[in-house]
C-alpha positions as CSV (number, residue, x, y, z in Angstrom):
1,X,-41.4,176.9,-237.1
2,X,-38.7,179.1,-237.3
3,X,-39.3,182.6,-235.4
4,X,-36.7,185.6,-235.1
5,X,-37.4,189.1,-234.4
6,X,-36.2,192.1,-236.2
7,X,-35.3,195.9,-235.3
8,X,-36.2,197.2,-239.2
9,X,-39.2,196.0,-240.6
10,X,-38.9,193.4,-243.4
11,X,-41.4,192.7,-245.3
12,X,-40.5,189.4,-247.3
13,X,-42.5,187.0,-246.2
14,X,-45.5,185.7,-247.9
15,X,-47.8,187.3,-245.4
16,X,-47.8,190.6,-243.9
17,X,-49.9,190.5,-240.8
18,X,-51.2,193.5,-239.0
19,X,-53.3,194.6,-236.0
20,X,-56.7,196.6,-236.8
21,X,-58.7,197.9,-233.6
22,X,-62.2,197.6,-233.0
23,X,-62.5,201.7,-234.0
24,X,-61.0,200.1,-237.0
25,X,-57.6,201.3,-236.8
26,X,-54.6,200.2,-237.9
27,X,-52.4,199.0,-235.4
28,X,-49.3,199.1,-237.1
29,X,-45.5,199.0,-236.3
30,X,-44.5,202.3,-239.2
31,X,-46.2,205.0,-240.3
32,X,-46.5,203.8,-244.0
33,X,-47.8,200.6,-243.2
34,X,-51.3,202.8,-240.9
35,X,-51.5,204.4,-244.3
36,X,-51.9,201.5,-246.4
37,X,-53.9,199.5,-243.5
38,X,-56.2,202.4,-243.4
39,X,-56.7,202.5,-247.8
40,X,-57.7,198.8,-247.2
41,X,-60.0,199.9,-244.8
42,X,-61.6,202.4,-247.1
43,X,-62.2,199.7,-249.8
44,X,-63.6,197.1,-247.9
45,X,-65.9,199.7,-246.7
46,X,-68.2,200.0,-244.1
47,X,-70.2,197.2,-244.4
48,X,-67.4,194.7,-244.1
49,X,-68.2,192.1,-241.9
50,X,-64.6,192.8,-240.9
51,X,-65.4,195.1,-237.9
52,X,-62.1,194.2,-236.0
53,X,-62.8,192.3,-233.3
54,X,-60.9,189.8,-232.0
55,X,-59.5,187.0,-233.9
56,X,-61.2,188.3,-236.9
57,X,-59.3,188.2,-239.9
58,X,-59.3,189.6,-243.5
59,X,-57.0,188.6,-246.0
60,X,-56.0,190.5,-249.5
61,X,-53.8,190.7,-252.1
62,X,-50.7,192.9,-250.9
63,X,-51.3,196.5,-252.1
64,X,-48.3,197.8,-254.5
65,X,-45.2,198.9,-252.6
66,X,-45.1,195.8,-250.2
67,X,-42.7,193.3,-250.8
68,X,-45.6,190.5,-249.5
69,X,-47.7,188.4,-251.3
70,X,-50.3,188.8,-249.2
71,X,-51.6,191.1,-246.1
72,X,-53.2,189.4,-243.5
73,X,-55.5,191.9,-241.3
74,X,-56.4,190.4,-237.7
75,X,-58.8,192.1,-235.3
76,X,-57.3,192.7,-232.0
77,X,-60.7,194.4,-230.4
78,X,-59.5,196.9,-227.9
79,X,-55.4,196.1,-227.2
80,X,-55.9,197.8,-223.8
81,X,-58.1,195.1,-222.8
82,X,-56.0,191.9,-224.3
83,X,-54.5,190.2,-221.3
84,X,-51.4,187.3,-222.0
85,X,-54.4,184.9,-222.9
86,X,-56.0,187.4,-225.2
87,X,-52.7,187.7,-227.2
88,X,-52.2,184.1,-227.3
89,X,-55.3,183.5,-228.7
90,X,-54.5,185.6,-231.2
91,X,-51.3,183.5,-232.9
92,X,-53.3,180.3,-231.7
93,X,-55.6,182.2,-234.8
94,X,-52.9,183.1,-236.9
95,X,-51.5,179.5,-236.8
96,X,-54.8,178.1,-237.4
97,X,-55.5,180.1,-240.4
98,X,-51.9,179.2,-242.2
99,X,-51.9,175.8,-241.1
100,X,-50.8,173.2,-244.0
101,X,-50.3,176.6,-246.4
102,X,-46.5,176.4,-245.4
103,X,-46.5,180.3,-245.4
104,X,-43.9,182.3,-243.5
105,X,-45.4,185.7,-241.9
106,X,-44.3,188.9,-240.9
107,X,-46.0,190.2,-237.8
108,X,-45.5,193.8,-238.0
109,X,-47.7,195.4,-235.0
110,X,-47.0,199.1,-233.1
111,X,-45.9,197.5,-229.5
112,X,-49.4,196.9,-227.4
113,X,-49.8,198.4,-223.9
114,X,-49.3,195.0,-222.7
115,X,-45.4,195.2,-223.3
116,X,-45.0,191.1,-223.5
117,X,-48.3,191.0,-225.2
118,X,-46.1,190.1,-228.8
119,X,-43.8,188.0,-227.0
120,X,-47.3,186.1,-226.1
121,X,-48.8,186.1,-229.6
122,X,-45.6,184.3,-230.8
123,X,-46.3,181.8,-228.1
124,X,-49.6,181.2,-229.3
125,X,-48.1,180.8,-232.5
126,X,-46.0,178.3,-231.7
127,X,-48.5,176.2,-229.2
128,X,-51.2,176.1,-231.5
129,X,-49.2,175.2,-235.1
130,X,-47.6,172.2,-233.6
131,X,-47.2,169.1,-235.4
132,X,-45.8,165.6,-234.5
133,X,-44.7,164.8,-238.1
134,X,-41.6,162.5,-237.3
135,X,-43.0,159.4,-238.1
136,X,-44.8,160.3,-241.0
137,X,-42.8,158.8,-244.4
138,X,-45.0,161.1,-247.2
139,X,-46.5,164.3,-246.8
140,X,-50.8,164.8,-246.1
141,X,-52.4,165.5,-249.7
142,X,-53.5,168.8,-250.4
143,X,-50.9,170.0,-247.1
144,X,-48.1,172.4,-247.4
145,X,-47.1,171.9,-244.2
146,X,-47.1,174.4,-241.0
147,X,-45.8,178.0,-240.4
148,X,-42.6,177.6,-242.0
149,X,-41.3,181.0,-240.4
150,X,-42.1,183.9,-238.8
151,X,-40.5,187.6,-238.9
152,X,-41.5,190.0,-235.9
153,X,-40.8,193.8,-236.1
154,X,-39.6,194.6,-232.7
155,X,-38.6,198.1,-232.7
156,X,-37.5,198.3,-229.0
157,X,-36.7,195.0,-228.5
158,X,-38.5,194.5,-225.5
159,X,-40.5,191.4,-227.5
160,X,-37.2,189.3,-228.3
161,X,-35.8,189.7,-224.6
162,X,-39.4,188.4,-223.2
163,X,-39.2,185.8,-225.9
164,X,-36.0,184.0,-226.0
165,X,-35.2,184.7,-222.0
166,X,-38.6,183.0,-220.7
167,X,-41.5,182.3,-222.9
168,X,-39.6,179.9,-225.9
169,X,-38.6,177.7,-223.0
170,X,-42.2,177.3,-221.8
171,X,-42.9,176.4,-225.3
172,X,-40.3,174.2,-226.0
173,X,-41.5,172.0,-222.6
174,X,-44.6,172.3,-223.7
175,X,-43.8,171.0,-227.2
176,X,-41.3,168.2,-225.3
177,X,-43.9,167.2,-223.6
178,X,-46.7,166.5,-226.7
179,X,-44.1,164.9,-228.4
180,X,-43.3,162.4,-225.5
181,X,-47.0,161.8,-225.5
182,X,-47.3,161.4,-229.6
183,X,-44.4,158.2,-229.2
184,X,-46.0,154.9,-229.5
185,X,-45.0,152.5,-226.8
186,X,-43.1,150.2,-229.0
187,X,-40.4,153.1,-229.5
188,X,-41.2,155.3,-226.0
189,X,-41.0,152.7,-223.2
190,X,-39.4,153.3,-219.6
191,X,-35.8,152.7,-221.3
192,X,-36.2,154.6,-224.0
193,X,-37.4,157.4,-222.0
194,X,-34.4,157.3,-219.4
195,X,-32.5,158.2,-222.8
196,X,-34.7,161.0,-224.3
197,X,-34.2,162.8,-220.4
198,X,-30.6,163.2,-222.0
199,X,-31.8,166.2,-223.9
200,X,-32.3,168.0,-220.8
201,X,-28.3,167.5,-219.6
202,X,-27.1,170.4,-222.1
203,X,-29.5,173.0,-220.1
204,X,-28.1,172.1,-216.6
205,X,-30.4,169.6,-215.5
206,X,-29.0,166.1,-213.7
207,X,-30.6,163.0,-215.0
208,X,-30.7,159.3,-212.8
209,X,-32.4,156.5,-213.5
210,X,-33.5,153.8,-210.7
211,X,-33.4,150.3,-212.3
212,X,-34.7,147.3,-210.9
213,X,-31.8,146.1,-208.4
214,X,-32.2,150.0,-206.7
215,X,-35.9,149.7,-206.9
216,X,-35.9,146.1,-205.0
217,X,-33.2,147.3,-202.6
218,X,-35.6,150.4,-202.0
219,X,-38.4,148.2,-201.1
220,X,-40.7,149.8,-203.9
221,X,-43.0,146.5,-203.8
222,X,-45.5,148.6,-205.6
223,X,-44.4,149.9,-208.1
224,X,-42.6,146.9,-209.2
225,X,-45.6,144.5,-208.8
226,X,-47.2,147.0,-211.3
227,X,-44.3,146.6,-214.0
228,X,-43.6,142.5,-213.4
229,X,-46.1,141.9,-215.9
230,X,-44.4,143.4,-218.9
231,X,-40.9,142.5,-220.5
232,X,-39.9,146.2,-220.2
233,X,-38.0,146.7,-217.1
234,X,-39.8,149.7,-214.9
235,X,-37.2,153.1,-214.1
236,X,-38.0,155.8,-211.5
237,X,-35.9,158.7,-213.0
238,X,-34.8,161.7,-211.2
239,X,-34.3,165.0,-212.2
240,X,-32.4,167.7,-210.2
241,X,-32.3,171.5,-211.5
242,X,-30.2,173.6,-209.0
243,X,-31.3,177.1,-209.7
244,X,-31.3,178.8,-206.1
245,X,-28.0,181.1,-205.2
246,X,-28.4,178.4,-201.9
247,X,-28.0,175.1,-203.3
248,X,-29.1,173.9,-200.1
249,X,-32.1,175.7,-200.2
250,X,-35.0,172.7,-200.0
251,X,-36.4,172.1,-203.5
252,X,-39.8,172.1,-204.7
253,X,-40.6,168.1,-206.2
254,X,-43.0,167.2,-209.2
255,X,-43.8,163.7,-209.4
256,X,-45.0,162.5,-212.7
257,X,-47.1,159.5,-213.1
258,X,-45.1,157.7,-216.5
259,X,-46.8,154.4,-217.6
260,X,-45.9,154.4,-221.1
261,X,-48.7,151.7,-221.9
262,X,-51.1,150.7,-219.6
263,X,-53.5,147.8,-221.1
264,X,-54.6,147.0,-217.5
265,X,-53.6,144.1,-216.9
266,X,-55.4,141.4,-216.2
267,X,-58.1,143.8,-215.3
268,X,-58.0,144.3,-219.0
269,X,-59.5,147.5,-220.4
270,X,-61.7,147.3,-223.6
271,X,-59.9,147.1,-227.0
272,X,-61.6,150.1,-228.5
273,X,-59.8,153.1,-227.4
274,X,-57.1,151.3,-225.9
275,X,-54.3,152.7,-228.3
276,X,-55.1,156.3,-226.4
277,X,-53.1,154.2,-223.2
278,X,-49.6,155.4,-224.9
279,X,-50.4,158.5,-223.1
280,X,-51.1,157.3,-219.9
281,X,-47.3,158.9,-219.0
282,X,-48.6,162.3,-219.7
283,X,-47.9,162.9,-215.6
284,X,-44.4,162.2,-216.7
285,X,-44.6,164.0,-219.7
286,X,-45.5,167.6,-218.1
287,X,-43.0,167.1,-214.9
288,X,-40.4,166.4,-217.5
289,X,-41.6,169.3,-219.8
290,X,-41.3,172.0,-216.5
291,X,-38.3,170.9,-215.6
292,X,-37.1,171.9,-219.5
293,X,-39.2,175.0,-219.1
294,X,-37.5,176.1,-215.2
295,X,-34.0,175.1,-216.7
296,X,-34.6,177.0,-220.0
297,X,-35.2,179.7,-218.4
298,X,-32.9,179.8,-215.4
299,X,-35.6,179.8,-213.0
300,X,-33.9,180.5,-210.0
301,X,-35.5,178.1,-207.5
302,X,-34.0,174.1,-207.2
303,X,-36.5,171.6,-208.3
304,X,-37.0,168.2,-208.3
305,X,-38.8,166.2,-211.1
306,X,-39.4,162.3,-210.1
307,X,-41.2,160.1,-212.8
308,X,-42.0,156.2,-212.1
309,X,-41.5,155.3,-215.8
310,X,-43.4,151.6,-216.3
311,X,-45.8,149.6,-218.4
312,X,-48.8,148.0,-217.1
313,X,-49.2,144.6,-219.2
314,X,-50.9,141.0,-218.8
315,X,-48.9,138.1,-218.9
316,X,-47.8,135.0,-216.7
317,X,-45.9,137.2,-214.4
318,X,-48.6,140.1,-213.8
319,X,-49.8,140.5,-210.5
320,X,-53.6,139.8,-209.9
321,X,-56.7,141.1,-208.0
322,X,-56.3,139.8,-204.5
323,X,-52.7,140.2,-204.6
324,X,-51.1,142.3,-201.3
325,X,-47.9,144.1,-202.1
326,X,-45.4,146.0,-199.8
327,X,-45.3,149.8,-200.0
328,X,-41.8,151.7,-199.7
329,X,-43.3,153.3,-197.2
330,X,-44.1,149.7,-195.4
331,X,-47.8,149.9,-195.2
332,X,-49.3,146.9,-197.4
333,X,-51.8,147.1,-200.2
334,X,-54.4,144.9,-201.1
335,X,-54.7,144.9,-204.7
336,X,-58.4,145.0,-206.2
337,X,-58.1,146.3,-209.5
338,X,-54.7,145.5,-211.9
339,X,-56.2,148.7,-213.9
340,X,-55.7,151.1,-210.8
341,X,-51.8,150.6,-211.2
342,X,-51.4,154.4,-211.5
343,X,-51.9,155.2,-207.3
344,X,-49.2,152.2,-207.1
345,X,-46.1,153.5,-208.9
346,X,-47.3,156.7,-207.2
347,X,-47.3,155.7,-203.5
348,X,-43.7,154.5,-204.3
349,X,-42.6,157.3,-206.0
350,X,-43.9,160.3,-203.6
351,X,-42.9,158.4,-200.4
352,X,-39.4,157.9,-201.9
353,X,-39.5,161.5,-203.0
354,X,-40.5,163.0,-199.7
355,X,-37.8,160.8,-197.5
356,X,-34.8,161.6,-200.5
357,X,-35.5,165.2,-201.3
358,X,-37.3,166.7,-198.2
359,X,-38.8,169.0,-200.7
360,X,-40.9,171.8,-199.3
361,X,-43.6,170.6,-201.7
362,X,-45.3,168.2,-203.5
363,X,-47.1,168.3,-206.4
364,X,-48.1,164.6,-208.7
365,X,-49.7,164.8,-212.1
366,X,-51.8,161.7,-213.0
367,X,-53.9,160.6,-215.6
368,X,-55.5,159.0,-212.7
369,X,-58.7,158.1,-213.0
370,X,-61.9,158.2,-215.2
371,X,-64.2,159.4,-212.0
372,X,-62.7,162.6,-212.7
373,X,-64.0,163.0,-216.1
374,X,-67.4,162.1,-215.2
375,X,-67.0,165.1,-212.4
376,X,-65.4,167.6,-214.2
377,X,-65.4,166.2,-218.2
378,X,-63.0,168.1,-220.4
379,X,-62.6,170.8,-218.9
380,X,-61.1,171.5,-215.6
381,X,-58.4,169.2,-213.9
382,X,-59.2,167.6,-210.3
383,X,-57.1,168.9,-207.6
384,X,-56.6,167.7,-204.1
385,X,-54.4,169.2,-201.7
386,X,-53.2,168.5,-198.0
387,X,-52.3,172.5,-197.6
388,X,-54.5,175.7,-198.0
389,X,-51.6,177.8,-199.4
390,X,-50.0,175.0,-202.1
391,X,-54.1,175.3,-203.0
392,X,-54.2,178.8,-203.7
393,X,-50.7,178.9,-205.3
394,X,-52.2,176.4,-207.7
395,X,-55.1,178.0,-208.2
396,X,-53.0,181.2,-209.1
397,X,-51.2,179.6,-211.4
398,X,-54.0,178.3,-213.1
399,X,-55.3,181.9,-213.6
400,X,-51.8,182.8,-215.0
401,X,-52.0,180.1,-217.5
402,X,-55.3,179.2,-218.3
403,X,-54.9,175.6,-217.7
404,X,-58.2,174.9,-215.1
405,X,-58.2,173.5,-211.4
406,X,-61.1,172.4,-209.8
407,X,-60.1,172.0,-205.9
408,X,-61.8,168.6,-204.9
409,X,-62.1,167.4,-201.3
410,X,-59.9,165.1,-199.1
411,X,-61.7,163.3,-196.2
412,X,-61.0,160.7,-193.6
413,X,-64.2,159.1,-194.5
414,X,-62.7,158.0,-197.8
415,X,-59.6,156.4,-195.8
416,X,-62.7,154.1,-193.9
417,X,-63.7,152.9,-197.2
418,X,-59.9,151.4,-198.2
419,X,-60.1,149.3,-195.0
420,X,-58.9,145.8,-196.0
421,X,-59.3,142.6,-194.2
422,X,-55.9,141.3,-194.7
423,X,-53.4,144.4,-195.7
424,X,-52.9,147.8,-194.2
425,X,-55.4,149.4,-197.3
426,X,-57.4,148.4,-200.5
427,X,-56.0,149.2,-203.3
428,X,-59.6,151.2,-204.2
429,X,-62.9,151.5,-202.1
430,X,-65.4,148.4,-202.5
431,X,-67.4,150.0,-204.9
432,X,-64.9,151.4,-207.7
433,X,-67.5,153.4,-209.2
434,X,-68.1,155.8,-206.1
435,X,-65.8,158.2,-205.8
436,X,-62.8,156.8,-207.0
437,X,-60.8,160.2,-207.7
438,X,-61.1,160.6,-204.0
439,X,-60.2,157.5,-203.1
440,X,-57.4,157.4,-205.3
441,X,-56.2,160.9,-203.5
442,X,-57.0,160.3,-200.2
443,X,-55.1,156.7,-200.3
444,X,-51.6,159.1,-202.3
445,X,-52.3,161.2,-199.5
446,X,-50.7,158.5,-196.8
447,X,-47.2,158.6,-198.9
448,X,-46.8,162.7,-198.8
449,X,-45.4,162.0,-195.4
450,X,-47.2,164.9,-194.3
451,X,-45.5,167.4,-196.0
452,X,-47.8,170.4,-198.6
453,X,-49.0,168.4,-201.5
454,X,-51.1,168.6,-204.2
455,X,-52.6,165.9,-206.2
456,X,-53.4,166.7,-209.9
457,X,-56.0,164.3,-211.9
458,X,-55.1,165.0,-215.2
459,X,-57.4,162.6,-217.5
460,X,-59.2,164.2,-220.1
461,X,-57.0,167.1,-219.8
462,X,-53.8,165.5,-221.7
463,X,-55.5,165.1,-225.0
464,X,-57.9,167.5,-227.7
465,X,-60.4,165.4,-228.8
466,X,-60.7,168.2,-231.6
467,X,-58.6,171.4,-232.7
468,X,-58.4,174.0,-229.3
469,X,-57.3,177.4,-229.3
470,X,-54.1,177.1,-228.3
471,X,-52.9,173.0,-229.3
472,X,-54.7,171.0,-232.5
473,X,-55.9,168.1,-232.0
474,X,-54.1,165.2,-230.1
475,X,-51.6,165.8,-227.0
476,X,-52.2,168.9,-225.1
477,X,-49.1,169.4,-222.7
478,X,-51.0,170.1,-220.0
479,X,-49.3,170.7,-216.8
480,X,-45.9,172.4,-218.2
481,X,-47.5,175.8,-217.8
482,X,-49.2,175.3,-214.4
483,X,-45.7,174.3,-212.9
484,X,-43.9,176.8,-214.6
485,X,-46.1,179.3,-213.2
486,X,-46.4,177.6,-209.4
487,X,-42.1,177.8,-209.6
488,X,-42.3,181.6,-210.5
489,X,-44.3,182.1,-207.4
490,X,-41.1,180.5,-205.2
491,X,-38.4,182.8,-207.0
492,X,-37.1,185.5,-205.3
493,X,-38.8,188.1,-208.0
494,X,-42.3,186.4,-206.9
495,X,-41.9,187.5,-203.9
């Protein structure tokens, strides 16, 4: 989707889309275009179940004089009320509508109160006509394909600045991050992800890669018990963005969980379903899709994105239920379930995070565990946190961004039930089907090395199961946004 914004209105495109109120007004960028809104009005009459509300639409034949085929008339309700999310939802409409008619639009709406509020619908736009289309050899029948292009009359301007300064990035990390997800594993594997980080080089960003000589000389006996059953050697990649006018300054650090198939290992999962476990590196995906975002942008904050890139497979060499492996952090784990590999490339790769970086924050993103769909389902993503404040950030940022926390609690008691008799912890409490989000956190919890962090269980949150208002259906991206936002609040302008 191609999107540029214009100071004079043009109106070749094959849609013409304008805003009608609830009073059923036209809410239109020029004079000429209210009067031919409001003749439209007239002839569909009164009893038009086009009353404009929001996200109703109306298409007709272009009335003589407009150079479009066709004008598209969306109900925006009352503008004053339509918040970012309201004029998102919008162009999440507008891209559902055109979807696979390969139309190109021109949005040509009078400049809402809300002075980003186009800026927004454009994101929208963009977020919810995404496609992952690259491995495709022949086009869907009866599909013209996506938005092809769109045209937005932006008299003042003020709609291109907030558009190509700040919110394209977020998009494009958003979009980065589905399309990491979308990769099968036989093309997207911990390699082959070291090299798609390259992308990220051009906007500032420095990229490292941990193979397996650093990771043994680290001592990451987790992580790399996790990865010894597959043939595709495991990476923990780093990535630094130096935004603060103090380069010293200490970073904030997102930590990405990154298996890039996990089949469970000899605690096999079932077959059906188990081509979904390509995305079990959608942690990964949304660190590495913020750090595009803050980079994009110019976020002026230094950040730190670590992601423990591996594959969990069964084989010869996999390790095995009552297996004990040695942390980086020294403490041993007693290994209980090969399918609960996720908390073991994480303990590695917060502890070695906290000693590196010394961030002044922690936050990990997980599809973690299935505990915290049965809790919270599709809906909202589980959240555990060491510190009140990171909590209410995150929280904040949710709001900002519509992507749902639910704060879930730490406790000592869940430590008492990861007591081993023969390694410093289990690996999960003795009955995996109580609790086992908790447990999960409360056992990452040891490797934050007491510093603010935040735990994010992300399963069921990375993928639709059916079209959404702001992403079709299939990889949702979720995670970008909420970062994005929790940076904003550590810039100086935040402040």
């Amino acid at each position: 989707m191609q999107i540029r914004f214009e100071r004079e209105l043009s109106q070749h495109a094959d849609v013409l889309v304008v805003g009608v109120t609830s009073k059923r007004e036209p809410f239109a960028s020029t004079g000429i275009l209210r009067t031919v809104v409001a003749d439209v009005l007239r002839t569909l009459g009164s009893e038009s179940r086009f009353t404009g509300d929001a996200r109703q639409i109306v298409e007709v034949a272009a009335p003589h004089g407009l150079a479009a085929e066709r004008l598209c008339l969306i109900g925006l309700g009352s503008p004053d009320d339509l918040d970012t999310h309201g004029w998102e939802h919008l162009g999440g409409t507008l891209a559902e509508t055109y979807d696979g008619s390969g139309a190109s639009l021109t949005l040509a709406m009078q400049t809402p109160p809300l002075t980003s509020g186009l800026a927004h619908l454009v994101m929208g736009l963009a977020l919810r006509g995404y496609r992952h289309e690259r491995l495709r050899t022949r086009a869907l029948p009866d599909d013209d394909g996506p938005v092809t292009h769109v045209i937005v009359h932006d008299a003042e301007g003020t709609a291109q600045v907030c558009w190509e300064s700040d919110l394209s990035h977020v998009v494009a990390g958003v979009i980065l991050a589905r399309d990491l997800f979308a990769e099968p594993a036989n093309l997207l594997y911990p390699q082959t992800y070291v090299e798609a980080l390259g992308q990220l080089e051009p906007l500032g960003v420095t990229v490292e890669a941990l193979g397996l000589e650093e990771l043994h000389a680290n001592g990451m006996g987790a992580m790399l018990a996790v990865a010894q059953g597959s043939a595709r050697e495991p990476r923990l990649a780093i990535l630094r963005w130096q935004g603060a006018d103090d380069p010293q300054e200490a970073p904030i650090a997102f930590v990405g969980k990154g298996m890039t198939f996990d089949s469970g290992g000899i605690t096999l999962k079932p077959a059906k379903g188990m081509e979904e476990m390509k995305g079990d590196m959608a942690g990964a995906g949304a660190v590495t899709g913020a750090m595009r975002a803050l980079a994009g942008r110019g976020a002026k904050v230094n950040a730190i994105g670590v992601l423990g890139l591996a594959e969990n497979m069964p084989s010869a060499r996999a390790y095995r239920p009552g297996d004990v492996v040695r942390t980086m952090a020294g403490w041993t784990i007693e290994v209980v379930d090969t399918d609960a590999e996720g908390r073991m490339v994480l303990a590695d790769a917060l502890w070695y995070t906290a000693r590196t970086f010394k961030p002044r924050l922690m936050v990990d993103l997980a599809t973690l565990t299935y505990a915290i769909m049965a809790g919270l389902g599709l809906v909202y993503t589980g959240m555990y946190a060491t510190d009140d404040a990171l909590a209410a950030d995150l929280v904040k940022s949710s709001q900002a961004t519509g992507e749902k926390l639910w704060r879930m609690p730490l406790d000592e008691a869940y430590e008492e039930n990861l007591g081993s008799d023969i390694a410093d912890l289990r690996q999960t409490a003795h009955d995996i089907e109580t609790a086992d989000c908790a447990h999960a956190a409360q056992l990452l919890s040891r490797f934050a090395d007491g510093l603010p962090w935040a735990h994010l269980d992300i399963a069921g949150k990375e993928m639709a199961y059916d079209d959404k208002p702001l992403c079709p259906k299939g990889p949702t991206g979720v995670g970008v946004r909420l970062l994005d936002a929790l940076a904003r609040r550590h810039e100086p302008a935040a402040n």
